[in-house]
C-alpha positions, 0 to 999 in steps of 0.5 A: 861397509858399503854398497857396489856401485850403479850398474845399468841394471840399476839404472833401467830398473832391472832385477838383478841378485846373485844370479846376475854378474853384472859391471859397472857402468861409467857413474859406478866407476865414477862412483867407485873413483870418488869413495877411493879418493875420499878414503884412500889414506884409510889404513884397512887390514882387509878388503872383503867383498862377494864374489859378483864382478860389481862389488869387486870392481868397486873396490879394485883401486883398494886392491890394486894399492896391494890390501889384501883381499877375499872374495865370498860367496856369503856376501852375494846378493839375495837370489831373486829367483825367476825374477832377475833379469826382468824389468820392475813393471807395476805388476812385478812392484805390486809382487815386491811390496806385498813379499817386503811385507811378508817380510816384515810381518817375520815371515823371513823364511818366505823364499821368492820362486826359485830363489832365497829368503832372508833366513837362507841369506842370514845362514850364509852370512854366518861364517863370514860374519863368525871369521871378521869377529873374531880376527882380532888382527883386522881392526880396520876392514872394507867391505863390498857387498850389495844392498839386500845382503848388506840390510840382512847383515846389520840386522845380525851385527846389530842384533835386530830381526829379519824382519826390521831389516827394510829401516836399513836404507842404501844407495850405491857406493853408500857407506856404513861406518861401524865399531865393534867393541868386542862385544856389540857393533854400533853405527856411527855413520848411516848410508854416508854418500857424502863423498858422491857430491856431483855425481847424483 
């Protein structure tokens, strides 16, 4: 499972959640080139990834080999609501902070004005996470998504709450390598971005 690789949202500190379609810029191509080359021989059953352009885009070289792929809209990034698309000034980080902790204090149903909570979030994984558990087919599957979702994803594979969600760090085109036995998931590998030696 990783993360989508830099955007200029990124890089200038812009809000940017399913509502925001944005590419990659040059570092997130050469981000995405660089996982590509580390894991390429990688046998995967399956490409998953949202359906926001940054996530594919992150993964088409795994597409282009001709693995099969399925976009979902489960995967998306958290909707930020009436915040996407503005810059991260002190005030806006001051907003953030205080929702993280209401986050954190198990108010997981707390939804950003006009957007979703961590629970809407969760409810959407649900099927995605309910079809990739059960097709026995894909042992080996990669999945692109972005990095709120991904935080609200492990919390239910591993079955933690919402609200320990933030010990869950990521970086673009970090990587968490996971096994699942059929009954639980383990992490055996924590925002890996070995293979962006050079690039940071």
């Amino acid at each position: 499972m990783i993360r989508h690789g830099q955007t200029d949202f990124n890089l200038k500190g812009i809000v940017q959640g399913s509502g925001i379609d944005s590419t990659l810029n040059e570092t997130g191509v050469a981000q995405a080139f660089s996982f590509y080359e580390a894991y390429k021989d990688i046998h995967f059953d399956k490409v998953y990834t949202s359906v926001l352009k940054r996530s594919q885009q992150s993964v088409d070289s795994f597409i282009q080999k001709g693995i099969n792929h399925e976009a979902h809209a489960g995967l998306n990034e958290i909707n930020w609501g009436n915040k996407e698309g503005m810059r991260i000034t002190p005030e806006e980080d001051d907003y953030y902070r205080w929702l993280l902790k209401q986050w954190q204090n198990n108010k997981t149903d707390l939804r950003i004005e006009g957007g979703e909570s961590p629970e809407d979030v969760a409810a959407r994984q649900r099927p995605f996470l309910h079809k990739i558990l059960e097709r026995k087919e894909e042992q080996t599957i990669l999945i692109c998504m972005h990095g709120r979702a991904i935080r609200v994803l492990l919390c239910q594979l591993l079955n933690y709450p919402l609200s320990a969600m933030d010990m869950f760090e990521h970086k673009n085109l970090g990587l968490y390598l996971l096994q699942y036995s059929g009954s639980m998931c383990k992490v055996d590998q924590y925002n890996n971005v070995d293979h962006l030696q050079g690039l940071n």
